[in-house]
PyMOL Python script that loads the backbone (N, CA, C, O; Angstrom):
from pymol import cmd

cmd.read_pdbstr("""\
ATOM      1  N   UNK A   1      93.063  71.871  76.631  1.00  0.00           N
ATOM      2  CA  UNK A   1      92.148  71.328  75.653  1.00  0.00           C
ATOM      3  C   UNK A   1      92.842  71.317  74.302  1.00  0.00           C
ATOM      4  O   UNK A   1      93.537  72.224  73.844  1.00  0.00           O
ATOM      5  N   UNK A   2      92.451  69.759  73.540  1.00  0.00           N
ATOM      6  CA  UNK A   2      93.932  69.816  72.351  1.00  0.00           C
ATOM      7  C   UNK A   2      93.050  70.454  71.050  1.00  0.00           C
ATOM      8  O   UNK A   2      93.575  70.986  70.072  1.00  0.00           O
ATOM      9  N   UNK A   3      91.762  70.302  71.233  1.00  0.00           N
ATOM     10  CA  UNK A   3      91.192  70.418  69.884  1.00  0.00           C
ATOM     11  C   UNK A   3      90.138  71.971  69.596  1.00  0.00           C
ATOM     12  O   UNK A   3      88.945  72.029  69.895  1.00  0.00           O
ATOM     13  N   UNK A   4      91.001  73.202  68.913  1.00  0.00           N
ATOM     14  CA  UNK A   4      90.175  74.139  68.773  1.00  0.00           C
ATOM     15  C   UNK A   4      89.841  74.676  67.605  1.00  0.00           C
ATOM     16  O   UNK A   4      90.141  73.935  66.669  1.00  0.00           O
ATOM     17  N   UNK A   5      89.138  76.072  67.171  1.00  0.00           N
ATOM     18  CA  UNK A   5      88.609  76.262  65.964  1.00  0.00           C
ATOM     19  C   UNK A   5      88.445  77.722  66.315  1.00  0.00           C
ATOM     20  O   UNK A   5      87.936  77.880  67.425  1.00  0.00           O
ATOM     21  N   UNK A   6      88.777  78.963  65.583  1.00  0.00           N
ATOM     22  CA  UNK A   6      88.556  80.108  65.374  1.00  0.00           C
ATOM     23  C   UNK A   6      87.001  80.403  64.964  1.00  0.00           C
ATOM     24  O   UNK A   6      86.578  79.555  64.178  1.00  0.00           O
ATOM     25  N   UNK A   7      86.272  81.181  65.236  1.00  0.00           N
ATOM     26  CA  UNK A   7      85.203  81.500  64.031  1.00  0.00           C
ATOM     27  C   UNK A   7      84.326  83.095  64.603  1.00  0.00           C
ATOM     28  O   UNK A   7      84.114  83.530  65.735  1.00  0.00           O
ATOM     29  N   UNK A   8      84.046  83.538  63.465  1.00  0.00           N
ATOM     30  CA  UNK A   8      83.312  85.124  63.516  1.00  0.00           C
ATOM     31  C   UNK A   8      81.973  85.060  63.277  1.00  0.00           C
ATOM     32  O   UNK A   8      81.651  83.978  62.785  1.00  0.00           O
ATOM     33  N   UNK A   9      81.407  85.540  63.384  1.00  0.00           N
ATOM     34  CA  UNK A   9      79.993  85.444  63.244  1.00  0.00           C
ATOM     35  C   UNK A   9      78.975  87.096  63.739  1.00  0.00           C
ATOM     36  O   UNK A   9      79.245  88.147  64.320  1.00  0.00           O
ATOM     37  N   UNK A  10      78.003  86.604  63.221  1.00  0.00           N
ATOM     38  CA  UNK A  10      77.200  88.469  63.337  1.00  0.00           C
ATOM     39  C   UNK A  10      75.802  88.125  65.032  1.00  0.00           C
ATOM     40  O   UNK A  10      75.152  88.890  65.745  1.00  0.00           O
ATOM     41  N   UNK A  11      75.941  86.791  64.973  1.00  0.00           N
ATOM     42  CA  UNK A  11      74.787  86.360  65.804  1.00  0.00           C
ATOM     43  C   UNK A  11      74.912  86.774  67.270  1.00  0.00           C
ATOM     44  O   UNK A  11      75.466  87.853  67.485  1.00  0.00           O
ATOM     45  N   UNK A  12      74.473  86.063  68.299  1.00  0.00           N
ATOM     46  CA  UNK A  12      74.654  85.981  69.361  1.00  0.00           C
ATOM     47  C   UNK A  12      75.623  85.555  70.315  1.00  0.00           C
ATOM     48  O   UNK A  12      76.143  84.531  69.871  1.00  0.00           O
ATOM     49  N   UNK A  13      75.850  85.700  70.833  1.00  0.00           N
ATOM     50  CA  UNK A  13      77.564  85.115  71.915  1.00  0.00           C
ATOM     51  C   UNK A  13      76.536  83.955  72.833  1.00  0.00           C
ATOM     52  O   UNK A  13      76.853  82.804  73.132  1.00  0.00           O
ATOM     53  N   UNK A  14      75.456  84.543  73.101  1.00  0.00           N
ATOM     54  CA  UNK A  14      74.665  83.665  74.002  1.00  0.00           C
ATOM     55  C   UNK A  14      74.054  82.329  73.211  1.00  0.00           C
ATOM     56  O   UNK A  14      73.687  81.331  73.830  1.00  0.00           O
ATOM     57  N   UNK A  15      73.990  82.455  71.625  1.00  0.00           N
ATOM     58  CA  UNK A  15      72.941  81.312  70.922  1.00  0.00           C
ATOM     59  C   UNK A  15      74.165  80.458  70.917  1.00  0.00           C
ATOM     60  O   UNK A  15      73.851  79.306  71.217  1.00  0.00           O
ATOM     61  N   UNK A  16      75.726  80.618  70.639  1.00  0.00           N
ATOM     62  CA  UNK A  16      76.717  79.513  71.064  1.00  0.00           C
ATOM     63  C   UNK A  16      77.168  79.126  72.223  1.00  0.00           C
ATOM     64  O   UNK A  16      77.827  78.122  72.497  1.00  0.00           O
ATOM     65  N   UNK A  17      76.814  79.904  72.842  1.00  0.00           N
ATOM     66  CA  UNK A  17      77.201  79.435  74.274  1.00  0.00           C
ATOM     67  C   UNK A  17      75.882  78.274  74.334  1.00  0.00           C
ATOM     68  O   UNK A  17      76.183  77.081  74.284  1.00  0.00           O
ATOM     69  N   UNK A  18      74.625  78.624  74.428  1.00  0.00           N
ATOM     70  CA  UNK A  18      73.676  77.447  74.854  1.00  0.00           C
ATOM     71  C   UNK A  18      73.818  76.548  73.820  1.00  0.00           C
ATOM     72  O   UNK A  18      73.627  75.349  74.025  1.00  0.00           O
ATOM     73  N   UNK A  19      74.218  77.090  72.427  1.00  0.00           N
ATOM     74  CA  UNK A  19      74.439  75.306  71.703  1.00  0.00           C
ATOM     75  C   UNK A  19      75.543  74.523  72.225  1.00  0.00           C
ATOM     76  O   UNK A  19      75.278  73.330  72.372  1.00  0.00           O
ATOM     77  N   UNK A  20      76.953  74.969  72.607  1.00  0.00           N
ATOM     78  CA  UNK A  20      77.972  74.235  73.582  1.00  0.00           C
ATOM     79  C   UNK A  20      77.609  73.184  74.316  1.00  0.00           C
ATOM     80  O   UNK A  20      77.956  72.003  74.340  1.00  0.00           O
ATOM     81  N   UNK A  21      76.631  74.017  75.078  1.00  0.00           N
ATOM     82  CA  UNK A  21      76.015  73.704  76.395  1.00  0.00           C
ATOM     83  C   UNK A  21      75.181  72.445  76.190  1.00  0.00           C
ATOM     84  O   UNK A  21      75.397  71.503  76.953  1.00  0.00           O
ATOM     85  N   UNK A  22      74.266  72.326  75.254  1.00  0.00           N
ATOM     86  CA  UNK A  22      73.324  71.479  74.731  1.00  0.00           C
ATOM     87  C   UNK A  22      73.666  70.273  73.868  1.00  0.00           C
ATOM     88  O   UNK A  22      73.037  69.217  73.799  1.00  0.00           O
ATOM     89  N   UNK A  23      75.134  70.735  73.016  1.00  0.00           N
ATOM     90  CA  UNK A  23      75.693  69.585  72.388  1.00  0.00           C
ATOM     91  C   UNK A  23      77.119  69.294  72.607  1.00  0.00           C
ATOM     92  O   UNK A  23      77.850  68.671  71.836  1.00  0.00           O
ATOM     93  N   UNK A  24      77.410  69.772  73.653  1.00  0.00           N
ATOM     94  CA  UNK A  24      79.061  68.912  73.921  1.00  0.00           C
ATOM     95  C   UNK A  24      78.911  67.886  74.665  1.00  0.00           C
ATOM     96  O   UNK A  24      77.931  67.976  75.404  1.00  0.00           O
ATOM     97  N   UNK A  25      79.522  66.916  74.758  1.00  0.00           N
ATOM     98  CA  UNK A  25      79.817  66.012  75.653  1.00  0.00           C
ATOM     99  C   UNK A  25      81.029  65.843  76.349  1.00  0.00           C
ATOM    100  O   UNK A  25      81.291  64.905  77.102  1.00  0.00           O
ATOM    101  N   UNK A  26      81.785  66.829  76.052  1.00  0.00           N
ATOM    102  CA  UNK A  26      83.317  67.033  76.834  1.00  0.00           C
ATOM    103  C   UNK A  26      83.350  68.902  77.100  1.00  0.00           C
ATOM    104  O   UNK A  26      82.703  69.673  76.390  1.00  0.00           O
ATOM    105  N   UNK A  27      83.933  69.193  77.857  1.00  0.00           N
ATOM    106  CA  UNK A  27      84.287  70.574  78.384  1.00  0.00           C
ATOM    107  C   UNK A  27      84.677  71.065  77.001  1.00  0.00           C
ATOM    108  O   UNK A  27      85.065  70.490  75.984  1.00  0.00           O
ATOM    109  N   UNK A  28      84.392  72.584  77.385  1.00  0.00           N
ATOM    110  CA  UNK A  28      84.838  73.054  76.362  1.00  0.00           C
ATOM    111  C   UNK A  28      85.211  74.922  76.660  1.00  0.00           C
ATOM    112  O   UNK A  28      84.583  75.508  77.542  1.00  0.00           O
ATOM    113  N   UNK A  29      85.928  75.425  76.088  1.00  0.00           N
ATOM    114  CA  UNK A  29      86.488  77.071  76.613  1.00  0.00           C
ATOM    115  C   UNK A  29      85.946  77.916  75.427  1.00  0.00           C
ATOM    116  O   UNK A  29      85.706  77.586  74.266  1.00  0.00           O
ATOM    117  N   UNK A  30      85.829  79.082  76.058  1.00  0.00           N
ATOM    118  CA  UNK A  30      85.256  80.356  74.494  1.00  0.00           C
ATOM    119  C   UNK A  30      86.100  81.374  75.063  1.00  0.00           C
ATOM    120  O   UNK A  30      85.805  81.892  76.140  1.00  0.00           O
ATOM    121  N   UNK A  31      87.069  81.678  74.452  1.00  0.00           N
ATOM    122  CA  UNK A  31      87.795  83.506  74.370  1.00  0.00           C
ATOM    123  C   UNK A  31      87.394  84.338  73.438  1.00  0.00           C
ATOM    124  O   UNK A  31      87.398  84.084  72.233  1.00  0.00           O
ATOM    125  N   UNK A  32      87.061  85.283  73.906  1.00  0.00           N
ATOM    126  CA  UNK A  32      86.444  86.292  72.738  1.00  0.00           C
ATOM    127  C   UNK A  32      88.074  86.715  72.150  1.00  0.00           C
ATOM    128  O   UNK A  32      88.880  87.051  73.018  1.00  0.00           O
ATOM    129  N   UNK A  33      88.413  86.700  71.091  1.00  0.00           N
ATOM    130  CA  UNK A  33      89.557  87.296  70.294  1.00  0.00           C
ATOM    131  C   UNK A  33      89.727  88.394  70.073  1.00  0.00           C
ATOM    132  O   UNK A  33      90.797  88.947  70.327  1.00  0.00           O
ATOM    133  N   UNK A  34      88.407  89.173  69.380  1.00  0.00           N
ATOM    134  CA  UNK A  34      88.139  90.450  68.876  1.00  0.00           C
ATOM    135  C   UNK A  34      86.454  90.763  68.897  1.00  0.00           C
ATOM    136  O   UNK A  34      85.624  89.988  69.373  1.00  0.00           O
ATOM    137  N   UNK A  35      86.143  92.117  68.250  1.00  0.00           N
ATOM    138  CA  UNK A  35      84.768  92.474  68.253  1.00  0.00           C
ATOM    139  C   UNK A  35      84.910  93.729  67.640  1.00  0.00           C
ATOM    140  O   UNK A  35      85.857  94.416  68.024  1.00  0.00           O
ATOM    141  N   UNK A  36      84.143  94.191  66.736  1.00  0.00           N
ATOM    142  CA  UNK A  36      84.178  95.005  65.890  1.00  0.00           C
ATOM    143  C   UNK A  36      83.546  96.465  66.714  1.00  0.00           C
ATOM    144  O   UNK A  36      83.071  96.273  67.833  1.00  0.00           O
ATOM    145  N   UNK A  37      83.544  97.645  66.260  1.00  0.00           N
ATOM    146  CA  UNK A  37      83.364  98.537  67.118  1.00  0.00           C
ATOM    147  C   UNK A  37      82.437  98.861  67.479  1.00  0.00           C
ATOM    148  O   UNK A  37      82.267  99.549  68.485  1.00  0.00           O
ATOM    149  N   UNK A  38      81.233  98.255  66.415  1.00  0.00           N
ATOM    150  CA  UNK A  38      79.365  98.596  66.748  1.00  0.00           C
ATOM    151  C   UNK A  38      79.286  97.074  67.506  1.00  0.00           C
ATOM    152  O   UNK A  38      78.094  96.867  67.733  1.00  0.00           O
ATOM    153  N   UNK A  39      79.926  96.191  67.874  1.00  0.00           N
ATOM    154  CA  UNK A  39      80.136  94.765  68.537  1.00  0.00           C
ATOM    155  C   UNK A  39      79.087  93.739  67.792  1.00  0.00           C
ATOM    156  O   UNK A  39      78.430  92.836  68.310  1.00  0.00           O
ATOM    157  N   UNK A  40      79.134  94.169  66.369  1.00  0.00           N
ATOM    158  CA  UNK A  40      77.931  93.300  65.366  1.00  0.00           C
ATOM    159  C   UNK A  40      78.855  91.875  65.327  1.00  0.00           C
ATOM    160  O   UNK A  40      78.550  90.759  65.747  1.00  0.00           O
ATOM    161  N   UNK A  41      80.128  92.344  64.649  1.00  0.00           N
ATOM    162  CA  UNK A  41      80.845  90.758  64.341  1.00  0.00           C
ATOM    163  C   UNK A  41      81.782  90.793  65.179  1.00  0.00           C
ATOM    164  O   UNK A  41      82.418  91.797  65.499  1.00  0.00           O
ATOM    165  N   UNK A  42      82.000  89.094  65.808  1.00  0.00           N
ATOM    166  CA  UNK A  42      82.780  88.921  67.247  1.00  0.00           C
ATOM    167  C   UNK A  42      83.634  87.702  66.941  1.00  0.00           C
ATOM    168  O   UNK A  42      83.161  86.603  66.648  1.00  0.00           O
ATOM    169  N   UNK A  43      84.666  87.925  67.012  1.00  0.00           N
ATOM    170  CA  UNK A  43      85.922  86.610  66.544  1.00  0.00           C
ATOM    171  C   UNK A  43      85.736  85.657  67.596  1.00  0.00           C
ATOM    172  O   UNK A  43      85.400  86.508  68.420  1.00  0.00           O
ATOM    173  N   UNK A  44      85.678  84.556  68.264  1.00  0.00           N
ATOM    174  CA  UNK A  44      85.804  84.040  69.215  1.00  0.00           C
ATOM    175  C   UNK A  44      86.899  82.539  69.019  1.00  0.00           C
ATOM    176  O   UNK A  44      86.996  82.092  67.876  1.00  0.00           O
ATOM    177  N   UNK A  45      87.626  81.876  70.089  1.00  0.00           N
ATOM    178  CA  UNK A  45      88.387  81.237  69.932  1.00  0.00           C
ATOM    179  C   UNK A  45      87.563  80.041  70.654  1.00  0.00           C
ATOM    180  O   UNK A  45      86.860  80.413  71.593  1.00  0.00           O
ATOM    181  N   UNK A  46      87.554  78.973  70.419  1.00  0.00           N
ATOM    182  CA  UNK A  46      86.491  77.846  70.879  1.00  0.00           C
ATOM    183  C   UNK A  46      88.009  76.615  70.808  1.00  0.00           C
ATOM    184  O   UNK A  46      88.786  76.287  69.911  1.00  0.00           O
ATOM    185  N   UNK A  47      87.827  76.188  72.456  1.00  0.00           N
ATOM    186  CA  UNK A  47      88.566  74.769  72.558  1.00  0.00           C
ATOM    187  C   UNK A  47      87.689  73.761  73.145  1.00  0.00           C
ATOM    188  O   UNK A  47      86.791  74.054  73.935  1.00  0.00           O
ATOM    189  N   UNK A  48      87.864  72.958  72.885  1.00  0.00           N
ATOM    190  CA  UNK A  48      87.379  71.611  72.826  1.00  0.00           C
ATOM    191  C   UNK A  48      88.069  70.399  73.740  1.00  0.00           C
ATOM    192  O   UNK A  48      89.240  70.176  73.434  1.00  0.00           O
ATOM    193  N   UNK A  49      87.537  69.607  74.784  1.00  0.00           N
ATOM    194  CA  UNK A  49      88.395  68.561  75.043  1.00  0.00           C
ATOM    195  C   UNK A  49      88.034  67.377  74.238  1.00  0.00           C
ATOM    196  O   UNK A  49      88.626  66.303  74.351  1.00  0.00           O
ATOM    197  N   UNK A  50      86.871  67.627  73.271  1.00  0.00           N
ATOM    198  CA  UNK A  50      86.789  66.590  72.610  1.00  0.00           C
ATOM    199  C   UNK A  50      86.493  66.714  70.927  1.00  0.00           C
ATOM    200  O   UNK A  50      85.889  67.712  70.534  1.00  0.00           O
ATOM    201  N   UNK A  51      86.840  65.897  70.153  1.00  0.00           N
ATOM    202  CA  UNK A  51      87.327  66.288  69.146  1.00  0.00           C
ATOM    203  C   UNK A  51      85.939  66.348  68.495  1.00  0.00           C
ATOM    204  O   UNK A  51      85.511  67.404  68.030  1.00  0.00           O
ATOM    205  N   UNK A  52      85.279  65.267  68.467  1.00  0.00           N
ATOM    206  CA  UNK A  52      83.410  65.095  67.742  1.00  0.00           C
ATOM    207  C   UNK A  52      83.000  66.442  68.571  1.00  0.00           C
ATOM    208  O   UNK A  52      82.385  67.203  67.824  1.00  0.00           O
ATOM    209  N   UNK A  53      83.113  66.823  69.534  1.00  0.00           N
ATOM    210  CA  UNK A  53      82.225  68.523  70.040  1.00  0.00           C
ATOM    211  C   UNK A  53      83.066  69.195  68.950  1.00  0.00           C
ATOM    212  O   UNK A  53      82.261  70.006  68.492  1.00  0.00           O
ATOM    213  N   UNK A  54      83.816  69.293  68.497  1.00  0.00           N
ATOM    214  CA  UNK A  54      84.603  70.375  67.405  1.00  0.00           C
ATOM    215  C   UNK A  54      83.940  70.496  66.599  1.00  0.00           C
ATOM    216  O   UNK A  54      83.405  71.582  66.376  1.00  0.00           O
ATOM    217  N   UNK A  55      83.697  69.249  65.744  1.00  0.00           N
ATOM    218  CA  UNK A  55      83.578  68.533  64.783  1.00  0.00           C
ATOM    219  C   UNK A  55      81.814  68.766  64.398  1.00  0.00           C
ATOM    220  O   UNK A  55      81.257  68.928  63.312  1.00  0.00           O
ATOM    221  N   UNK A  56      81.377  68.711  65.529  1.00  0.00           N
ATOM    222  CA  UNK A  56      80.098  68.576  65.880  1.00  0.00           C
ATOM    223  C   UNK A  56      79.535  70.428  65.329  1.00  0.00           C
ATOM    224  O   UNK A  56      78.682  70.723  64.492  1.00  0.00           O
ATOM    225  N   UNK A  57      80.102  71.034  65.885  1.00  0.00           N
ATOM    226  CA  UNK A  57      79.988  72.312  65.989  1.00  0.00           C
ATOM    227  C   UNK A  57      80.083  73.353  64.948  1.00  0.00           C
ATOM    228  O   UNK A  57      79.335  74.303  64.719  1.00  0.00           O
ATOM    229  N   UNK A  58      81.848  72.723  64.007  1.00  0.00           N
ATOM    230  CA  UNK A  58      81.721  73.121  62.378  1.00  0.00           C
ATOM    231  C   UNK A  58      80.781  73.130  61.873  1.00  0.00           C
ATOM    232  O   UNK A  58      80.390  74.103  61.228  1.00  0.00           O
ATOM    233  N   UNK A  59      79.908  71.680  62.060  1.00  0.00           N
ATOM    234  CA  UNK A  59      78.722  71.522  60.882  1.00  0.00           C
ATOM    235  C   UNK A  59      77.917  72.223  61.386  1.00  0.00           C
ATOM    236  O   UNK A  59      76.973  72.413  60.619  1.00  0.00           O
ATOM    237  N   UNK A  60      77.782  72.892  62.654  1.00  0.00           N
ATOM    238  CA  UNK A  60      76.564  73.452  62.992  1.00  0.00           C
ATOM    239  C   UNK A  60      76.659  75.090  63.217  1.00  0.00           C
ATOM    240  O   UNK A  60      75.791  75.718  63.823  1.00  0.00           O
ATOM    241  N   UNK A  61      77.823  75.676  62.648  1.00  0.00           N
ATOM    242  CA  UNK A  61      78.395  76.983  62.685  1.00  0.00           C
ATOM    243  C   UNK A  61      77.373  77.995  62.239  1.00  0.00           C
ATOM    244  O   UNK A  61      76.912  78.955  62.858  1.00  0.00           O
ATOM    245  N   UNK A  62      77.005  77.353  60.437  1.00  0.00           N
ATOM    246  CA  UNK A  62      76.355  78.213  59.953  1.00  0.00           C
ATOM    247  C   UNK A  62      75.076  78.808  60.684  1.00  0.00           C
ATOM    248  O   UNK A  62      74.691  79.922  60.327  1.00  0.00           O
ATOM    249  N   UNK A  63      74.551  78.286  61.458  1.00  0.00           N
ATOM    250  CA  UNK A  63      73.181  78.784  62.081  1.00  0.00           C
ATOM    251  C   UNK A  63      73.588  79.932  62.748  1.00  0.00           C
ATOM    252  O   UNK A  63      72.664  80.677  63.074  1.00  0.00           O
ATOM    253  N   UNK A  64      75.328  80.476  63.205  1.00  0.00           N
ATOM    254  CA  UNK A  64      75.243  81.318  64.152  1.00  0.00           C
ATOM    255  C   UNK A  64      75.134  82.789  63.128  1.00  0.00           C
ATOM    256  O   UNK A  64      75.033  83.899  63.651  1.00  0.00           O
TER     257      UNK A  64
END
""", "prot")
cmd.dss("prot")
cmd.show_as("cartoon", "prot")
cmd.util.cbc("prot")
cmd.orient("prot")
């Protein structure tokens, strides 16, 4: 997958996984990177086979 994006967040692992799910239109991969030791904030690595699901997803980051 050519198109990915780093991002941390305090939310849920599950509320991005079902937005993926709900707004990609091409496959897409999640590696968890890191996770802090109370597992509040979680680095995750997000690839994309398509570039608008990337794209799509930046703008919709802040909700996580």
């Amino acid at each position: 997958m050519a198109h990915g994006v780093q991002f941390t967040f305090s939310g849920s692992l599950e509320a991005v996984e079902d937005w993926l799910e709900d707004n990609c239109d091409g496959d897409f991969r999640i590696v968890i990177v890191g996770m802090t030791d109370d597992l509040k904030r979680k680095t995750i690595e997000l690839m994309f086979a398509n570039a608008d699901d990337r794209e799509r997803f930046k703008a919709s980051a802040d909700q996580f």
